[in-house]
N, C-alpha and C positions, 0 to 999 in steps of 0.2 A: 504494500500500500504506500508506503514513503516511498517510497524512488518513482512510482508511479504521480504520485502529489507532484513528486518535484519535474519530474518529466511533463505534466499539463502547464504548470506554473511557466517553467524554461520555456515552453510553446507559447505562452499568452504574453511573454517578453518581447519574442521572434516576430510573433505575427499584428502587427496592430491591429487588423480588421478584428482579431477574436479580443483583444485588448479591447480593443473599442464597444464592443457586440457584449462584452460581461459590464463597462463601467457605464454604459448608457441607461440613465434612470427612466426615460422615457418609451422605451421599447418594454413590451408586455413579457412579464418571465415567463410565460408558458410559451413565446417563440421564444426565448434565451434560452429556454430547456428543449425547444424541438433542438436548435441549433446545437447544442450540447450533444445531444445524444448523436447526432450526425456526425461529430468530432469524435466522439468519446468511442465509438464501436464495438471494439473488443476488451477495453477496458474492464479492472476489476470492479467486480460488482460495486464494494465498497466503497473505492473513490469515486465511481459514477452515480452513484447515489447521494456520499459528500457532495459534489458538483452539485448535482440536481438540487439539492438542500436548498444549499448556499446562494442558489440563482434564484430559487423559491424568495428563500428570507431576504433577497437585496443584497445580501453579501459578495455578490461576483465580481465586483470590482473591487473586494479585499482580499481576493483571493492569496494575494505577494504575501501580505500579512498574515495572513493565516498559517502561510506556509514557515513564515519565518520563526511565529509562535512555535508552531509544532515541532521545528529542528532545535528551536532552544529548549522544549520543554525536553523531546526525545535525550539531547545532552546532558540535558541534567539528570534524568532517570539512568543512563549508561555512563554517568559520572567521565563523561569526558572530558576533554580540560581543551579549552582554544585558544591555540596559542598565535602570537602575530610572528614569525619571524623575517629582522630587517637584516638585509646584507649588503655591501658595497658593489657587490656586482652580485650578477644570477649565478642562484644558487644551479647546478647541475641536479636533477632527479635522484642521482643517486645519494651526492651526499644532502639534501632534503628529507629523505628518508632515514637516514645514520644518524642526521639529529633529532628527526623524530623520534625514532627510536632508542635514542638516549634519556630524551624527556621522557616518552611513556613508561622505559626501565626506571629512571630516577622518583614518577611518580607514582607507578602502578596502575597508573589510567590510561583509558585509550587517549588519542590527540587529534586535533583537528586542528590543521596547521596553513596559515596564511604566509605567502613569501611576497615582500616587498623588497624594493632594490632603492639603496637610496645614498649616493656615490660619496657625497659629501662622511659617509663613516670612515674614509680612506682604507679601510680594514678592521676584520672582526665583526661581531654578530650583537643584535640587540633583537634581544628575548624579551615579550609581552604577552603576561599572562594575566589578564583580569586587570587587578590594579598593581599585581608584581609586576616590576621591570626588570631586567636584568644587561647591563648596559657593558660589555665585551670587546665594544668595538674602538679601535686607535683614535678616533675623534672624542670618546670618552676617555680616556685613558690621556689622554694629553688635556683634556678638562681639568683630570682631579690633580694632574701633577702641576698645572698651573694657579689654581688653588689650593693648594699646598705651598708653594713658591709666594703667595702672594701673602698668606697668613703668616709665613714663617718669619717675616721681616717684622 
């Protein structure tokens, strides 16, 4: 049912006309739900019946939110931890995964990990996790030692 949710959700991004056709208040939901089930096919009962709900109650132009609700609630019931990781350049797949897999070891939870690239770190990694930060990278590391330099006078 989730990969299904998020698979209709990624299509209602893709396609403005279905975008358009769920957020328009003035179009009758029972053609929103003909249109629905014409998209929807083979779809699991379950989700297509959420959809049909959802178009019923006015809710099909919330559908992002809805989705976004339910991957945060899913995380939190699978105690997974999301983590932001920044790097100076792209990270390669492989080592993405190595440090995933360091956090998930280090924390015992699964990980759901973002990678951003952001040059100015000149090198090294900056970990965000919630409100933890963990700040690895050369452009921090020459922060605290100039703050250090500057106190010591």
């Amino acid at each position: 049912m989730r990969e299904e949710l998020g698979d209709f959700v990624a299509a209602v991004e893709e396609v403005p006309e279905l975008d358009a056709l769920l957020r328009n208040p003035q179009l009758d939901p029972r053609a929103k739900a003909q249109a629905l089930e014409d998209v929807l096919g083979g779809a699991d009962e379950l989700v297509r019946n959420f959809l049909l709900l959802a178009v019923e109650k006015h809710r099909g132009g919330q559908l992002r939110e809805i989705h976004r609700e339910f991957e945060r609630l899913m995380a939190e019931e699978e105690r997974r931890l999301t983590v932001e990781l920044t790097t100076a350049y792209e990270l390669s797949d492989d080592d993405a995964r190595q440090i995933v897999g360091q956090i998930e070891n280090a924390s015992g939870r699964p990980v759901d990990a973002t990678r951003n690239v952001d040059p100015q770190l000149i090198g090294g990694i900056v970990l965000q996790a919630g409100s933890l930060r963990v700040d690895a990278s050369v452009r921090g590391r020459l922060e605290r030692l100039r703050r250090e330099l500057t106190t010591a006078r």
